[in-house]
Structures are given as structure tokens and as C-alpha cells.
ROMIMAR-867519 format. One record per residue (C-alpha): residue number from 1; residue in one letter; x, y, z. Coordinates in nm, 4 decimals. Layout:
REM residues N
@num NUM; residu A; x X; y Y; z Z $
...
//
This chain:
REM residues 175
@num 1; residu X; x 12.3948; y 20.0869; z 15.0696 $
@num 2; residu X; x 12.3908; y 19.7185; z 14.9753 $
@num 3; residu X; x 12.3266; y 19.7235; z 14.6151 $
@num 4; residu X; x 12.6065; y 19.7385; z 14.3774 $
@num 5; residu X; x 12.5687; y 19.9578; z 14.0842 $
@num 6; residu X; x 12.6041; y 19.6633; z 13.8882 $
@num 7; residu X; x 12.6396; y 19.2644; z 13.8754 $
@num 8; residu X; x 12.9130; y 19.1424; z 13.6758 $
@num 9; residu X; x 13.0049; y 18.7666; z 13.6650 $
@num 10; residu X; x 13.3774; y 18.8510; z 13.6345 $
@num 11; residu X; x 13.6152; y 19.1620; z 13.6783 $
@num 12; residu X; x 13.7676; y 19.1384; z 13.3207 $
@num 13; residu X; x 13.3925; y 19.2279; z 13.2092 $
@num 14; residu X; x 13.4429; y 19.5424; z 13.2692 $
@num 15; residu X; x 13.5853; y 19.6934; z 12.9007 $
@num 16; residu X; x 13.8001; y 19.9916; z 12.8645 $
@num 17; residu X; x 13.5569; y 20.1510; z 12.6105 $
@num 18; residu X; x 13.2811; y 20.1373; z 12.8669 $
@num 19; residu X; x 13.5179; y 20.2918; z 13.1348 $
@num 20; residu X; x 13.6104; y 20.5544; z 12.9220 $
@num 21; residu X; x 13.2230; y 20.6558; z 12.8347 $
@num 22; residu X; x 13.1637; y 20.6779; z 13.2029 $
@num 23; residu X; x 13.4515; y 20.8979; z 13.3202 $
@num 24; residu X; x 13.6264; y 20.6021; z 13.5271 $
@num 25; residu X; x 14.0015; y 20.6125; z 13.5640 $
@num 26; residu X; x 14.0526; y 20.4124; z 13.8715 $
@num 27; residu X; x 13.8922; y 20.0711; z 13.9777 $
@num 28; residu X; x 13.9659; y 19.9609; z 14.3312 $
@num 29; residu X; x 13.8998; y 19.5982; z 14.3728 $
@num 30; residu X; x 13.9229; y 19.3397; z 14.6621 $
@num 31; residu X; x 14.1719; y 19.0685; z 14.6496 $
@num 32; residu X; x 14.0292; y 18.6995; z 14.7383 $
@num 33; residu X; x 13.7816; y 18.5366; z 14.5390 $
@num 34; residu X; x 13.7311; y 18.9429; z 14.3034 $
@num 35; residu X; x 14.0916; y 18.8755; z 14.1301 $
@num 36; residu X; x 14.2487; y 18.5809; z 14.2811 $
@num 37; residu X; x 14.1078; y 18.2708; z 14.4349 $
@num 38; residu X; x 14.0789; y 18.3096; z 14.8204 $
@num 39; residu X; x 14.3251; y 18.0072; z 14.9185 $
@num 40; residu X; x 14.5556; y 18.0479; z 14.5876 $
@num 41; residu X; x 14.8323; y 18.3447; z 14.4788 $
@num 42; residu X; x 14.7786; y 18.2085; z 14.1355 $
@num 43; residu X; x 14.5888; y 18.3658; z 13.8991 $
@num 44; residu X; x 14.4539; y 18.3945; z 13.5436 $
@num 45; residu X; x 14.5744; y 18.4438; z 13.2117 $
@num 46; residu X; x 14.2912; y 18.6731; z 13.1216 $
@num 47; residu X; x 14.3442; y 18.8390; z 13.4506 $
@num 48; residu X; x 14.7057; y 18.9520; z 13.3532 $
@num 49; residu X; x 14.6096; y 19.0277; z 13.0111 $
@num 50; residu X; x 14.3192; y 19.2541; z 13.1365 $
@num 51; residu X; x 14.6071; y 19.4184; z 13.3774 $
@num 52; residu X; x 14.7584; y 19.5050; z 13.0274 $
@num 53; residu X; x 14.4661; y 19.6991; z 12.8673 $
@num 54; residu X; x 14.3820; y 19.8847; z 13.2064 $
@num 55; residu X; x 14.7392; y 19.9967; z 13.2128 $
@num 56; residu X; x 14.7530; y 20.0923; z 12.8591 $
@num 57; residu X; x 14.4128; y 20.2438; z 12.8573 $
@num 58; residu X; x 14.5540; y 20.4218; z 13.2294 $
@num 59; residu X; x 14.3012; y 20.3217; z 13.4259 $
@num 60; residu X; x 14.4607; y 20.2643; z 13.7617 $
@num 61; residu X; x 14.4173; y 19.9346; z 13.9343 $
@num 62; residu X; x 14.4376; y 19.8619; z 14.2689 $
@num 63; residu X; x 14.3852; y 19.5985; z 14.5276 $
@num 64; residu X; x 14.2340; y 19.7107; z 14.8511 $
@num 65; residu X; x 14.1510; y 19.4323; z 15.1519 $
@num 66; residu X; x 14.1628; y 19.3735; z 15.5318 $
@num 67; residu X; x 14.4472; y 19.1489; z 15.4377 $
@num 68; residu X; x 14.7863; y 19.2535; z 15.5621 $
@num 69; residu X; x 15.0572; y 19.3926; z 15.3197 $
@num 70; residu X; x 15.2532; y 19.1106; z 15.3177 $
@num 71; residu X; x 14.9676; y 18.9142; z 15.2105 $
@num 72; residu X; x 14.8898; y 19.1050; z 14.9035 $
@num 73; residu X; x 15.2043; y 19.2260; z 14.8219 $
@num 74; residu X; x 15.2976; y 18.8356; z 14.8075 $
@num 75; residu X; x 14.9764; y 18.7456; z 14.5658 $
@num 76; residu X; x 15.0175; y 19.0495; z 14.3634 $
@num 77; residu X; x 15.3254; y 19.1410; z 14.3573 $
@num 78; residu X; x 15.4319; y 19.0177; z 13.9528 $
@num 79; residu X; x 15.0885; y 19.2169; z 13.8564 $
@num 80; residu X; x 15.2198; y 19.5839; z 13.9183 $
@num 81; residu X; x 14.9165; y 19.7295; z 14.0666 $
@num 82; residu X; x 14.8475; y 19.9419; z 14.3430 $
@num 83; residu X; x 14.7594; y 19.8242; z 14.7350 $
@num 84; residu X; x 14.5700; y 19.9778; z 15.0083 $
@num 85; residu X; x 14.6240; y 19.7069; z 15.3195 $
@num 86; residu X; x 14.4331; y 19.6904; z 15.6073 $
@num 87; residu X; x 14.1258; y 19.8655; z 15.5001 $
@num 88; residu X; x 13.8976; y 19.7280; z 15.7469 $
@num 89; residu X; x 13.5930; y 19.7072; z 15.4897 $
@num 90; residu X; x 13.3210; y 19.8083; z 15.5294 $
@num 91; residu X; x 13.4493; y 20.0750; z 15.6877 $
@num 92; residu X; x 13.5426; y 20.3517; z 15.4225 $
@num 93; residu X; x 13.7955; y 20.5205; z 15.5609 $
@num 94; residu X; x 14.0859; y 20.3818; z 15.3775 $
@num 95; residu X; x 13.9341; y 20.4324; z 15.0912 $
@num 96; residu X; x 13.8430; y 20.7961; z 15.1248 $
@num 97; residu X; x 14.1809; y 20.8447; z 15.2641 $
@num 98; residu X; x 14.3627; y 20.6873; z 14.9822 $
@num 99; residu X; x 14.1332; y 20.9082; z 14.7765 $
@num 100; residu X; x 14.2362; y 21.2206; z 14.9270 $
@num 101; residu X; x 14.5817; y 21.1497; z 14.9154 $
@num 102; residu X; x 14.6115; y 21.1348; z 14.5399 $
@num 103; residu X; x 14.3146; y 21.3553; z 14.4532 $
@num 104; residu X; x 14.0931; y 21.1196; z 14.3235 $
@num 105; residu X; x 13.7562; y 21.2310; z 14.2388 $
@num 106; residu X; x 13.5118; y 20.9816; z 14.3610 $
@num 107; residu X; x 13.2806; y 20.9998; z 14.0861 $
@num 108; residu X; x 13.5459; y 20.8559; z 13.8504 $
@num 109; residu X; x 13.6079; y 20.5401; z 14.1147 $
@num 110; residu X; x 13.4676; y 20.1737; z 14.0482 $
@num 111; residu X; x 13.4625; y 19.9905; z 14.3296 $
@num 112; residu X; x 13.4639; y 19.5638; z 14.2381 $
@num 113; residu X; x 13.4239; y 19.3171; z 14.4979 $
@num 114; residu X; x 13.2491; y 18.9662; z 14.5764 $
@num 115; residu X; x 13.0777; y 19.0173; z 14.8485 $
@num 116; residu X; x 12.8017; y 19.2985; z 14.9590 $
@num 117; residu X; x 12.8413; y 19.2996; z 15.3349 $
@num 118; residu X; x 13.2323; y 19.4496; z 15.2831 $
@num 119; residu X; x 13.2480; y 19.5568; z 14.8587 $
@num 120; residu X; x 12.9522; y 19.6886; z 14.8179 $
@num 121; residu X; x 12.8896; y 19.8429; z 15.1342 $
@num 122; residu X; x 13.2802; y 20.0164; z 15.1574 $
@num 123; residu X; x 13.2221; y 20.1319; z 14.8330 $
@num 124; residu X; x 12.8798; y 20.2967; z 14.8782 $
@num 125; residu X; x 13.0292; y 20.4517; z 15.2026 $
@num 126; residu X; x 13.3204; y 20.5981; z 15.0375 $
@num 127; residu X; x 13.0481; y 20.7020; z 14.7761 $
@num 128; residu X; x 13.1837; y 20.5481; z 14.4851 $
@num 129; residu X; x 13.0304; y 20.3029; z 14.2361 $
@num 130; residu X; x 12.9890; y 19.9917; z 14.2887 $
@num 131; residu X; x 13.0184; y 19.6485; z 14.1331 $
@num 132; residu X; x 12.9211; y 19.2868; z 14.2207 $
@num 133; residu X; x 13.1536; y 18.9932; z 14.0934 $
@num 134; residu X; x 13.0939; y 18.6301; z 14.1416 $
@num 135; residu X; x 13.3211; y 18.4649; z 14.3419 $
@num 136; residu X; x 13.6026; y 18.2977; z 14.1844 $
@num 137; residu X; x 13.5715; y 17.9803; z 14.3547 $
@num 138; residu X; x 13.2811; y 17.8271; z 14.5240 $
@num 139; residu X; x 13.4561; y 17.7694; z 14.8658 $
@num 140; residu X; x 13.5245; y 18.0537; z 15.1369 $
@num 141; residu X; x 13.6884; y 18.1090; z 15.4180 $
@num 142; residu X; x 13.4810; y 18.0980; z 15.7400 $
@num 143; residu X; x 13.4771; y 18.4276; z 15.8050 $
@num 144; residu X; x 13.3580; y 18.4944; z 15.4697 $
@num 145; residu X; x 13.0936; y 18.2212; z 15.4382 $
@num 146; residu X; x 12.8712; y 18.4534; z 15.7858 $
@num 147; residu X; x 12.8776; y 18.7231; z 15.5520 $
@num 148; residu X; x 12.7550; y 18.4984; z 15.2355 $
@num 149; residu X; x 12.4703; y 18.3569; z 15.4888 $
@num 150; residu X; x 12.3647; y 18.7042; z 15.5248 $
@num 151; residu X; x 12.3964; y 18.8592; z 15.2444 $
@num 152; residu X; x 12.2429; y 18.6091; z 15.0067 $
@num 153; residu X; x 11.8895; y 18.7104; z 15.1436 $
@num 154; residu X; x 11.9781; y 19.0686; z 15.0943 $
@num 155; residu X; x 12.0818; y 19.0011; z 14.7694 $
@num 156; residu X; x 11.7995; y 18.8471; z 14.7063 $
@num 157; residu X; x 11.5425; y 19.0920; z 14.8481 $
@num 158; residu X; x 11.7042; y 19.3867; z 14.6101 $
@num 159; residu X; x 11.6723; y 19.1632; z 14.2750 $
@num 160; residu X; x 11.2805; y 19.1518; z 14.3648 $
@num 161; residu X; x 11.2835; y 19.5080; z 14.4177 $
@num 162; residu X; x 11.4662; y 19.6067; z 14.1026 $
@num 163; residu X; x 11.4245; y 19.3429; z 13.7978 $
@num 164; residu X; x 11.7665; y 19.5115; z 13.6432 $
@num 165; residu X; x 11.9774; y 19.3907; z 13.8773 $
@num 166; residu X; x 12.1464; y 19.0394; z 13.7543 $
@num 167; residu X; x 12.4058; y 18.9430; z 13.6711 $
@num 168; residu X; x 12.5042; y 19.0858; z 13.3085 $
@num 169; residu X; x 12.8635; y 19.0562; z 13.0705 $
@num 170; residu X; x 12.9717; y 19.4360; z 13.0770 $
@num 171; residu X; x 12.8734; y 19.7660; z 13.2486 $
@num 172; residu X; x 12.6723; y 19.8394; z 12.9791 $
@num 173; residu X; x 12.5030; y 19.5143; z 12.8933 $
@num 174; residu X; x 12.1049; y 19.5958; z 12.8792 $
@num 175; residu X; x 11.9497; y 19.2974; z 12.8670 $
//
């Protein structure tokens, strides 16, 4: 339940090509500190650029958090992606909801987020993959840094039980 698929150190790791060989046309991915800093509406370069290829390749993108609409509609809203507010992670009900609405097939879902006590864990509820990013920036908000006291010895105990699981430069990196 808590251990992502994968451990990525950013979300514009993840390649079109490598989508493509496994079957994934939609990524849902948090908002703060998984695609923009957590105190900041600005973002990157190579985020927007990404954006591009995931659009051209159609691979939907889309931004699902607790946050409120406003919030994310305000720090996304030049990017053109999709939002799913309120989704009280870890719960997965918004997510299998949004699923069934547009008759998604979970099995063609990446989930990206930063942290494993919401991401990781929403996404393994909904039953979608999962991926691990690092954190954008090194700060949190309070909130976030209980969960990052928890999870880090969780995170920790699943890299001793399964050497594969570090952090690697593309889905497919086998290191």
C-alpha cells in the first residue's frame, strides 16, 4: 500500500516512449512540491515543455489535491491540464470517481506524487500505479512535514526489503 511502483527524482522523468510501452495514457499527479513548489504558482521551464510532449503524445495530465479549486485552478491555470479538487487523499474516492466518469481503465493510470502517506497510498487504493517524486523544494508545510516524519521510516523499511527500490531517471531505468 505504501510503496510506489517506482522512485523517480522528478516528474519530467517519466518519457513518452516508456508510457507508451506500458499502456499509460493518463498520469494523475499532485500539485505542491510533485509539479510546483508548495509556497510558489511558478513553475519550470522543463515542466511546461514536458506539458507539450504529454499533450502531443495524448497522454492526459491532470492535477489532483486536497487543495481547493481556486487554489489549483490559480497555479495551473496557463498549463491546460485537467483538475480533480478536493480529493481528500488518501482516500481514493475521487480518484475512482473521476475514473468512472470518463471511463478510464485503471491499469493505464500513473499516479505521481511526493509523498507516500497521501500519493502513494491514494493511488494504490484507487489501484493504479504508482510513482514517488522528490520534493521540489526542501521546505513543507506543517501539515506536510507529520506525514514526512512518518513516512521517512516507512520509506526506509521498504528500500531494505526490496534493493530495487531507489530512486532511478525513468520508469524503465534498471540500474
Amino acid at each position: 500500500m505504501f510503496k510506489p511502483n517506482i522512485m523517480l527524482n522528478k516528474i519530467t522523468d517519466i518519457d513518452v516512449e516508456d508510457l507508451k510501452e506500458k499502456n499509460i495514457t493518463t498520469i494523475m499527479t499532485d500539485l505542491d512540491n510533485t509539479i510546483l513548489p508548495w509556497n510558489s504558482s511558478e513553475y519550470s521551464l522543463s515542466l511546461r515543455k514536458w506539458l507539450n510532449i504529454m499533450k502531443k503524445a495524448n497522454i492526459e495530465v491532470l492535477v489532483v489535491s486536497n487543495n481547493s479549486y481556486k487554489r489549483i485552478e490559480k497555479a495551473v491555470s496557463d498549463l491546460q491540464i485537467g483538475i480533480v479538487a478536493r480529493a481528500k487523499k488518501p482516500l481514493p474516492f475521487e480518484i475512482i470517481k473521476y475514473l468512472k466518469e470518463n471511463q478510464i481503465d485503471r491499469n493505464s493510470v500513473l499516479f505521481v506524487g511526493d509523498q507516500v502517506l497521501t500519493d502513494v497510498l491514494a493511488g494504490s487504493l484507487s489501484g493504479v500505479a504508482t510513482v514517488l517524486v522528490k520534493p521540489i523544494v526542501d521546505t513543507d508545510a506543517k501539515k506536510t512535514r507529520v506525514n514526512r516524519f512518518f513516512e521517512r521510516p516507512i520509506l526506509k523499511y521498504l528500500q531494505h526489503k526490496d534493493k530495487n527500490l531507489y530512486w532511478k531517471d525513468s520508469l524503465n531505468d534498471r540500474k
